[in-house]
Structures are given as structure tokens and as C-alpha cells.
KEVOSE-112280 format. One record per atom (N, C-alpha, C, CB): residue number from 1; residue in three letters; atom name; x, y, z. Coordinates in steps of 0.05 Angstrom, whole numbers, plus 5000, padded with zeros to 4 digits. Glycine has a CB too. Layout:
// residues N
site num:NUM | residuo:ALA | atomo:CA | x:X | y:Y | z:Z
...
// end
This chain:
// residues 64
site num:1 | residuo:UNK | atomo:N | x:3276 | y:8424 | z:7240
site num:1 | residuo:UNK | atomo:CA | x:3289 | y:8398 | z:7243
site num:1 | residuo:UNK | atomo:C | x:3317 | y:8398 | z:7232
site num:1 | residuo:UNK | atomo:CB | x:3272 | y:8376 | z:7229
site num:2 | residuo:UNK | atomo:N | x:3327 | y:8412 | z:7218
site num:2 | residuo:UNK | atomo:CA | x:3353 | y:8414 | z:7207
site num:2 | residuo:UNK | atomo:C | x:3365 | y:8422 | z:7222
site num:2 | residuo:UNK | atomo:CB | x:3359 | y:8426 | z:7187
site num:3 | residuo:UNK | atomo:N | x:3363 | y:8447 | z:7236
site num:3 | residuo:UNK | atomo:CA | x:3378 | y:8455 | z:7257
site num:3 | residuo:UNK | atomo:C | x:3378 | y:8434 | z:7280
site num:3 | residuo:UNK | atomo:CB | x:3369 | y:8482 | z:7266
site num:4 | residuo:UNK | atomo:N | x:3363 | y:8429 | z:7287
site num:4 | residuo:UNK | atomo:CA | x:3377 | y:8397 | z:7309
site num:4 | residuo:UNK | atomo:C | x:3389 | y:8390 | z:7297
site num:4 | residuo:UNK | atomo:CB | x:3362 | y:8369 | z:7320
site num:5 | residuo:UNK | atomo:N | x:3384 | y:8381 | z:7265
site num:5 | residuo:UNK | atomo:CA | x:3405 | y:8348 | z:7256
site num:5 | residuo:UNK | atomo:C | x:3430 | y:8372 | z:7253
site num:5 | residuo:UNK | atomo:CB | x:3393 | y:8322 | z:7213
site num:6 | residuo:UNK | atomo:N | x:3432 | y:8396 | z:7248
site num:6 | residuo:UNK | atomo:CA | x:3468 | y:8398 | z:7245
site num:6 | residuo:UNK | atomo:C | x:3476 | y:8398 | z:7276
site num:6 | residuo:UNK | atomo:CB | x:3481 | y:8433 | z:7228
site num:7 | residuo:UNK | atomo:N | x:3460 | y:8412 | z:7297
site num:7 | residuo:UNK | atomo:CA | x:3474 | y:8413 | z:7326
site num:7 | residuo:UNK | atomo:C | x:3469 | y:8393 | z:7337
site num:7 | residuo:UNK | atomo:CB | x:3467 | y:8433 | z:7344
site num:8 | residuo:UNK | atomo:N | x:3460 | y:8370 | z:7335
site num:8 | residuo:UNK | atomo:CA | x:3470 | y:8337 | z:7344
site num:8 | residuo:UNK | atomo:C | x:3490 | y:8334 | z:7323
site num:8 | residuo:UNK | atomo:CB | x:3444 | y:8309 | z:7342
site num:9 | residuo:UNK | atomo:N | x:3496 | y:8345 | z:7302
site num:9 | residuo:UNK | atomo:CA | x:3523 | y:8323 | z:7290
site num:9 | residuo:UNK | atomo:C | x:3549 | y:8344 | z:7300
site num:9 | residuo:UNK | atomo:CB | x:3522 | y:8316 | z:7246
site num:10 | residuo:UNK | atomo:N | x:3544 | y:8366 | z:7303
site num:10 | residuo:UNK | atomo:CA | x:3573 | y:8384 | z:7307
site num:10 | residuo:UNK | atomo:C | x:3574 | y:8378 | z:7334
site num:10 | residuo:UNK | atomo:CB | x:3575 | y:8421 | z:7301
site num:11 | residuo:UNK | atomo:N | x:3549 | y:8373 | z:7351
site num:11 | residuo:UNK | atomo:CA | x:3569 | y:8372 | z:7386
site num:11 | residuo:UNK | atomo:C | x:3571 | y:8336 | z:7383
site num:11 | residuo:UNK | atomo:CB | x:3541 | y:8386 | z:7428
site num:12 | residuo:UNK | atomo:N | x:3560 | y:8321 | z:7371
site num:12 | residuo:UNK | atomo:CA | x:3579 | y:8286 | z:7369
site num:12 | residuo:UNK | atomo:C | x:3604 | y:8291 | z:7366
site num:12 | residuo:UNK | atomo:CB | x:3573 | y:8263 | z:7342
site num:13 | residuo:UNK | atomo:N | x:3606 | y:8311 | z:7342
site num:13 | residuo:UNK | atomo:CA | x:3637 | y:8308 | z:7328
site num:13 | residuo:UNK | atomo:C | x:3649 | y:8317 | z:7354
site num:13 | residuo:UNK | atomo:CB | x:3647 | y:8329 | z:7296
site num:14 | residuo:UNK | atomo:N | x:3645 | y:8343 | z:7367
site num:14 | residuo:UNK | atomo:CA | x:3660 | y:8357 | z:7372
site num:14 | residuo:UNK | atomo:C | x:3665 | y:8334 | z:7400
site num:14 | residuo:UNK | atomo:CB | x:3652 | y:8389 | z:7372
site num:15 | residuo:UNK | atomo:N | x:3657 | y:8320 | z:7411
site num:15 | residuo:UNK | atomo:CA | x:3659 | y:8301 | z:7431
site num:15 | residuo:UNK | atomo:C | x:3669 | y:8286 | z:7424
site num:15 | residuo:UNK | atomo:CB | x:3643 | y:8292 | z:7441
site num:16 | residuo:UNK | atomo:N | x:3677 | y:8263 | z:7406
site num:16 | residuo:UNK | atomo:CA | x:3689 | y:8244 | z:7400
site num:16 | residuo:UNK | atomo:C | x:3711 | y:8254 | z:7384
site num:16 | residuo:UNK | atomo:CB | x:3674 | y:8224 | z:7390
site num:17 | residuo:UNK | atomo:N | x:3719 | y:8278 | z:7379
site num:17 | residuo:UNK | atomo:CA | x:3738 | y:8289 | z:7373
site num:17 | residuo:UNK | atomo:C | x:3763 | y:8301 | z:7400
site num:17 | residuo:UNK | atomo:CB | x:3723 | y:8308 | z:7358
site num:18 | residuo:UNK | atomo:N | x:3746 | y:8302 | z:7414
site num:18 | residuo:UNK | atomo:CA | x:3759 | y:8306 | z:7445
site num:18 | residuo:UNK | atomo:C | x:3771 | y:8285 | z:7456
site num:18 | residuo:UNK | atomo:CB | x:3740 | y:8314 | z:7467
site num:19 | residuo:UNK | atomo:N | x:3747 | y:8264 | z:7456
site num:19 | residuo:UNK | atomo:CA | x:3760 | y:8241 | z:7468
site num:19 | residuo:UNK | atomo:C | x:3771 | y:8222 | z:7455
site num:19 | residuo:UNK | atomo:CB | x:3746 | y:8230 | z:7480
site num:20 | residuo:UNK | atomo:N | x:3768 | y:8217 | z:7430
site num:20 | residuo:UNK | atomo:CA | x:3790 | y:8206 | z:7419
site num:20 | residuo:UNK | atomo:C | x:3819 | y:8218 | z:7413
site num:20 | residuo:UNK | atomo:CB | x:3781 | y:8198 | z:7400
site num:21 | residuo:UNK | atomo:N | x:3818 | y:8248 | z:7421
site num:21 | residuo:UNK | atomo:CA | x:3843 | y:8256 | z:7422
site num:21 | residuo:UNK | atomo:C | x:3857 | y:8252 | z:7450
site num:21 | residuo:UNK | atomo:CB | x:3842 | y:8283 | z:7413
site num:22 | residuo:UNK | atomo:N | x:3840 | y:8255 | z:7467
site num:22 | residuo:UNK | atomo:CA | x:3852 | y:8244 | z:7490
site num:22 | residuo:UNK | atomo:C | x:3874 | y:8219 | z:7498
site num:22 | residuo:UNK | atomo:CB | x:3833 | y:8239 | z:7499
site num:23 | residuo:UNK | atomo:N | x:3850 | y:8197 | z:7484
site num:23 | residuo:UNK | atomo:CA | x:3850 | y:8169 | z:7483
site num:23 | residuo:UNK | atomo:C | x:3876 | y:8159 | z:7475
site num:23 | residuo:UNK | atomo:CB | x:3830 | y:8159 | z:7466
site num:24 | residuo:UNK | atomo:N | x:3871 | y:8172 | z:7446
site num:24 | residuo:UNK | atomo:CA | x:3888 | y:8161 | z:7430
site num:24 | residuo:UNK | atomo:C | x:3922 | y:8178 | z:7433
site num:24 | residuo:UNK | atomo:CB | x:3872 | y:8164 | z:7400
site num:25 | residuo:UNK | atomo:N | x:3924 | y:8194 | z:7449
site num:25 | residuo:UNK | atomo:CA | x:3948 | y:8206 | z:7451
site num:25 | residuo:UNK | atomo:C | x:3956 | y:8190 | z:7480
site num:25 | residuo:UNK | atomo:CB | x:3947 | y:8242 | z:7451
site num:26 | residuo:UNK | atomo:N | x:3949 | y:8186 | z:7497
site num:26 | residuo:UNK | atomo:CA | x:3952 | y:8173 | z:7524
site num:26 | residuo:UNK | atomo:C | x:3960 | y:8141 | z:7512
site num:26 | residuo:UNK | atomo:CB | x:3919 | y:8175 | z:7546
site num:27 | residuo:UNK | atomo:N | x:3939 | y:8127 | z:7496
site num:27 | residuo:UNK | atomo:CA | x:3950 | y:8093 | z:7491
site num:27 | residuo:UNK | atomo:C | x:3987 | y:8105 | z:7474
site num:27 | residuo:UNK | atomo:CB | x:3918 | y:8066 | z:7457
site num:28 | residuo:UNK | atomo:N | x:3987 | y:8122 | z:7456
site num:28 | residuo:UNK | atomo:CA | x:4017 | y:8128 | z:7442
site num:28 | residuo:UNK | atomo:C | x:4029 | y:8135 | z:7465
site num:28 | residuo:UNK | atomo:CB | x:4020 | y:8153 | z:7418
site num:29 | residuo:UNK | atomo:N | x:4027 | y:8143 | z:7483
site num:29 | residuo:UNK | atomo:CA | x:4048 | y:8149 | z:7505
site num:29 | residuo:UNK | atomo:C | x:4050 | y:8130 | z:7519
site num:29 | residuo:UNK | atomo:CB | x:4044 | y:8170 | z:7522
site num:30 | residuo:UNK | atomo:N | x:4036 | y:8110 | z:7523
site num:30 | residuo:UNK | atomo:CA | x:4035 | y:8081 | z:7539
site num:30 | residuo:UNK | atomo:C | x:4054 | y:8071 | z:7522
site num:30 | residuo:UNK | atomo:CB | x:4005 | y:8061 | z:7541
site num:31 | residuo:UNK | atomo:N | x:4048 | y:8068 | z:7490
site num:31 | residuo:UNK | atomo:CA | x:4069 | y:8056 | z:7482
site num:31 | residuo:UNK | atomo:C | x:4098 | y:8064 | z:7475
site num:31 | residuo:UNK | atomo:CB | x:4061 | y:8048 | z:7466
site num:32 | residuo:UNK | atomo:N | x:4101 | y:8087 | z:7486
site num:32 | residuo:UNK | atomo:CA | x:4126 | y:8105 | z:7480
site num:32 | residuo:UNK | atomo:C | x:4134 | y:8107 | z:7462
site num:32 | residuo:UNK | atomo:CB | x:4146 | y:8102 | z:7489
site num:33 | residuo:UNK | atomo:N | x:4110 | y:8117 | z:7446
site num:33 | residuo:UNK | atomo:CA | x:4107 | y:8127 | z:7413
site num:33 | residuo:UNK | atomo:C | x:4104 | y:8161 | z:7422
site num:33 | residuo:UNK | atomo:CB | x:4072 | y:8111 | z:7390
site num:34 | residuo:UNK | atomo:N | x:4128 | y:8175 | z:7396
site num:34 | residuo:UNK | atomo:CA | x:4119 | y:8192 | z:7407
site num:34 | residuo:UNK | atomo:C | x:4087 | y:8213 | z:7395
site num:34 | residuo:UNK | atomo:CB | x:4144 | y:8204 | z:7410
site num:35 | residuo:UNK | atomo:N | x:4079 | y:8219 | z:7415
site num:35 | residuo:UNK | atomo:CA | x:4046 | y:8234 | z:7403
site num:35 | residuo:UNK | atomo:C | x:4048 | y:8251 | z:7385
site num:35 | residuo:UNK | atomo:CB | x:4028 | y:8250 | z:7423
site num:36 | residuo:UNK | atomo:N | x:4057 | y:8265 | z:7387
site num:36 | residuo:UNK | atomo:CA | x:4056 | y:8287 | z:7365
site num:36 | residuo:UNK | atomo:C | x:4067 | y:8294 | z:7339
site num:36 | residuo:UNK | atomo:CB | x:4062 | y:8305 | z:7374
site num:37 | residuo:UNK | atomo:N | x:4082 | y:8264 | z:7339
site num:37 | residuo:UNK | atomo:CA | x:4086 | y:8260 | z:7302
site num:37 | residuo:UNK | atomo:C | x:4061 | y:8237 | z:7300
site num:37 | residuo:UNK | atomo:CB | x:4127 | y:8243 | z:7288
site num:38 | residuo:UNK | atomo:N | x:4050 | y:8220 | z:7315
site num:38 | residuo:UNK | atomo:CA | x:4034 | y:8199 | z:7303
site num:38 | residuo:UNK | atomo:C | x:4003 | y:8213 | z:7312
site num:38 | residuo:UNK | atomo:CB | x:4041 | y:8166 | z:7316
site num:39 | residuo:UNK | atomo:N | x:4008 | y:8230 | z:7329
site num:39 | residuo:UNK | atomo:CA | x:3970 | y:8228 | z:7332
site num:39 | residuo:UNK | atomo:C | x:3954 | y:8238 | z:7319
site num:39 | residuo:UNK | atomo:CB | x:3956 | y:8236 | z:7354
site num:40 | residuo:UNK | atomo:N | x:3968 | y:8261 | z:7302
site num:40 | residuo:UNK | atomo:CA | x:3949 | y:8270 | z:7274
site num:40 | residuo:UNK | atomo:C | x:3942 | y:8257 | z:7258
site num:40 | residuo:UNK | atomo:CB | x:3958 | y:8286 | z:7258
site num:41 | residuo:UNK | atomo:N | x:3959 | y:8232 | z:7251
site num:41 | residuo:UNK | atomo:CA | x:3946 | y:8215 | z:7225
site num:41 | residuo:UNK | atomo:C | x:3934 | y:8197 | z:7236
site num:41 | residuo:UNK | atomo:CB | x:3963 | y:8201 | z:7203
site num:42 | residuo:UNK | atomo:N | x:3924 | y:8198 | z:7264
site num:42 | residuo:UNK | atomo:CA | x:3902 | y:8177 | z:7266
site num:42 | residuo:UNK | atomo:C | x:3878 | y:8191 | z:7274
site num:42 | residuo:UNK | atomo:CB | x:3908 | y:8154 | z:7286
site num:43 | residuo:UNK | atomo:N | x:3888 | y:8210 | z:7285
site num:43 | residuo:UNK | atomo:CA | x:3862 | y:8233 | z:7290
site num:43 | residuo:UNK | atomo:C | x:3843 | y:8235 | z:7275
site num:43 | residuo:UNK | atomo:CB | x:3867 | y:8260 | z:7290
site num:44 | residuo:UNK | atomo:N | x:3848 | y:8251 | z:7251
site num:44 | residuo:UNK | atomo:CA | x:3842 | y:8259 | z:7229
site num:44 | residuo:UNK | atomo:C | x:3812 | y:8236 | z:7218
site num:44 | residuo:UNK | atomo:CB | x:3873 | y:8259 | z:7212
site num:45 | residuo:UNK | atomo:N | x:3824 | y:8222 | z:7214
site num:45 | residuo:UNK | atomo:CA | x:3810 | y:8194 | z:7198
site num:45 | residuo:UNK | atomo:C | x:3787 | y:8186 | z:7220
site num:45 | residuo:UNK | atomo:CB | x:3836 | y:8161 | z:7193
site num:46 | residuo:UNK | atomo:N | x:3796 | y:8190 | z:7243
site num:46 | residuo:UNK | atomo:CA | x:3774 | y:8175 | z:7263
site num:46 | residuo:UNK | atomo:C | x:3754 | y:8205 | z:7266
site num:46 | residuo:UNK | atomo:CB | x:3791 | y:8158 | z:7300
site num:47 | residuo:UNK | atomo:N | x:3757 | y:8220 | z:7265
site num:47 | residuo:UNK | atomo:CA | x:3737 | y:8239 | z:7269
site num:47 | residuo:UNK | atomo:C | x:3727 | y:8254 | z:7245
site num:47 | residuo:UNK | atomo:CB | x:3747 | y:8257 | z:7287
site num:48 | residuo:UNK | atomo:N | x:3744 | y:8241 | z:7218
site num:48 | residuo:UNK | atomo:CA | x:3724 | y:8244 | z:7200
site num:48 | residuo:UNK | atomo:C | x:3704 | y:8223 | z:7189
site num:48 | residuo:UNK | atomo:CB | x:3736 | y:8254 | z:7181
site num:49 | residuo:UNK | atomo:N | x:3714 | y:8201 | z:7195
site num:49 | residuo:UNK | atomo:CA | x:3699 | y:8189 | z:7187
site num:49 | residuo:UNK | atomo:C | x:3668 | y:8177 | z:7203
site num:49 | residuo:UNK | atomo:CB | x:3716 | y:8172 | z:7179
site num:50 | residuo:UNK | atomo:N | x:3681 | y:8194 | z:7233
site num:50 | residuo:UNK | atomo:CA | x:3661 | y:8193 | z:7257
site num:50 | residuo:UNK | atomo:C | x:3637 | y:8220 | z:7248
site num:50 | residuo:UNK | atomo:CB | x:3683 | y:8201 | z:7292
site num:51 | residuo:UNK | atomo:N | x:3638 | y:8232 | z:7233
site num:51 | residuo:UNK | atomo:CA | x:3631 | y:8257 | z:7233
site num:51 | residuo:UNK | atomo:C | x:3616 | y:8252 | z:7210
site num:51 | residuo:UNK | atomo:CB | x:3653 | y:8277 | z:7234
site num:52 | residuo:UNK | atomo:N | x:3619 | y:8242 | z:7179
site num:52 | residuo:UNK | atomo:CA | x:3608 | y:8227 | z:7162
site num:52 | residuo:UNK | atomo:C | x:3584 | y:8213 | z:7168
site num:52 | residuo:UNK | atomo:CB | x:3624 | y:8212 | z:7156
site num:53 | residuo:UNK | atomo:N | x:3593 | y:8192 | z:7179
site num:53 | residuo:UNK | atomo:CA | x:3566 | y:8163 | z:7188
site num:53 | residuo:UNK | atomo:C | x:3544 | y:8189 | z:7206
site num:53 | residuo:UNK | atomo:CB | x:3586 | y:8124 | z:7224
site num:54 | residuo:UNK | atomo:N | x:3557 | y:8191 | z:7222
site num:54 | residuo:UNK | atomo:CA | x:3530 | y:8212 | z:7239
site num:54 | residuo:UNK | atomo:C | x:3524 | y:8232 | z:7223
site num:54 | residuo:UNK | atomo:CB | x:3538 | y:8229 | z:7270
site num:55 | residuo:UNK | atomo:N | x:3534 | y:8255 | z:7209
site num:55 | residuo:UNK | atomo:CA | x:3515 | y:8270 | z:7193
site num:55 | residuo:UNK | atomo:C | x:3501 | y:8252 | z:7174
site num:55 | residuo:UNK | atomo:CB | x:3529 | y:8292 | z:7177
site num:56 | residuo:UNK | atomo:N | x:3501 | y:8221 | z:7156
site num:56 | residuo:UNK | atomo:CA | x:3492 | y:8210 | z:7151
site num:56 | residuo:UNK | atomo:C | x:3469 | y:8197 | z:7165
site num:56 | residuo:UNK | atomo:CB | x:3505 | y:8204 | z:7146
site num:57 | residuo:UNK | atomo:N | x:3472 | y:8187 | z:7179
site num:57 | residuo:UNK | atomo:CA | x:3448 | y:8169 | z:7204
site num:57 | residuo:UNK | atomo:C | x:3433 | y:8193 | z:7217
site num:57 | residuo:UNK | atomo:CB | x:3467 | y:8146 | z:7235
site num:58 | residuo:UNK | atomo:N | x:3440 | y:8215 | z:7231
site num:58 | residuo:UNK | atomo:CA | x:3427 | y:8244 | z:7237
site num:58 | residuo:UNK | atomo:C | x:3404 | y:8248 | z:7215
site num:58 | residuo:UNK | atomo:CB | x:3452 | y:8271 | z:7235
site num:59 | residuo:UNK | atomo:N | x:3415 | y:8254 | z:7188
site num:59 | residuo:UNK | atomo:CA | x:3395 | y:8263 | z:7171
site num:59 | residuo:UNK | atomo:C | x:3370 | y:8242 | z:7162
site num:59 | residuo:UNK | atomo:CB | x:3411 | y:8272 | z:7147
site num:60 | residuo:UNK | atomo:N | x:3384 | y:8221 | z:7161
site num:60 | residuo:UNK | atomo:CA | x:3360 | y:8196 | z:7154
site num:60 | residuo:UNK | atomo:C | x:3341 | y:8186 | z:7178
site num:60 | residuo:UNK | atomo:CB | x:3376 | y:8167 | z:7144
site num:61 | residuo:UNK | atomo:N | x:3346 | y:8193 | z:7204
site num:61 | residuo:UNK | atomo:CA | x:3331 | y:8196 | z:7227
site num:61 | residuo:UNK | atomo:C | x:3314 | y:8213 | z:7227
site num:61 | residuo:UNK | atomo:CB | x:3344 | y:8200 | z:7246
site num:62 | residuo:UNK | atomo:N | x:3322 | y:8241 | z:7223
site num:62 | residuo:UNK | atomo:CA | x:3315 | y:8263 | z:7240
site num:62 | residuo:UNK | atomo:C | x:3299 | y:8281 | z:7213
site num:62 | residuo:UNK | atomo:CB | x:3345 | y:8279 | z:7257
site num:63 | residuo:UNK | atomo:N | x:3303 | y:8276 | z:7187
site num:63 | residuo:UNK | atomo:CA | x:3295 | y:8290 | z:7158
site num:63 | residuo:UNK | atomo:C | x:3277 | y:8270 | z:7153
site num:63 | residuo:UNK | atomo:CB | x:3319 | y:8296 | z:7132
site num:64 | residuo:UNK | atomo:N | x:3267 | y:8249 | z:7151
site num:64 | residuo:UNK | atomo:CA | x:3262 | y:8226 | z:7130
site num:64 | residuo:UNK | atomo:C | x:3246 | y:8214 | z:7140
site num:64 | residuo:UNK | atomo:CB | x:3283 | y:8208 | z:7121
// end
């Protein structure tokens, strides 16, 4: 069971890490911000803290 709960939380991350990089670099270019001084400091935070809650909620599901 551990090995699911880490490979459901590394392929979430690794997915909402994609697409919010996507996302979030495309709305900064809508706003003619430029991406690559701002999209790391929002990156960062949203896919760690995306990555947190689910290894959290993963283990209390899937262990408990």
C-alpha cells in the first residue's frame, strides 16, 4: 500500500505541475506579464503546496 500512496502522489504532482505550468504561464502572457521572471514564484507554491495536501489526504486514505 505505500507504494501506491507514493505513485498516486508523484504522478498528481507531476500533473498539476504540468498544467499549472502551462496555465499559469499562458494567463501571464494574456496579461503581457512577462513569464519567465513571474512564473517561478507562483509555480513553486502551487505545486508545493499541491503536493503536501495530497501526500497528506493519499496517506490517510490509502494507510489508515
Amino acid at each position: 500500500m505505500l507504494s501506491i500512496t507514493i505513485y498516486i502522489t508523484i504522478f498528481g504532482n507531476i500533473l498539476v505541475a504540468s498544467l499549472s505550468g502551462v496555465w499559469v504561464l499562458w494567463m501571464l502572457n494574456k496579461f503581457n506579464v512577462d513569464p519567465e521572471l513571474s512564473g517561478n514564484i507562483i509555480l513553486t507554491p502551487v505545486t508545493d503546496i499541491f503536493g503536501f495536501i495530497e501526500s497528506l489526504g493519499c496517506c490517510t486514505l490509502l494507510l489508515l
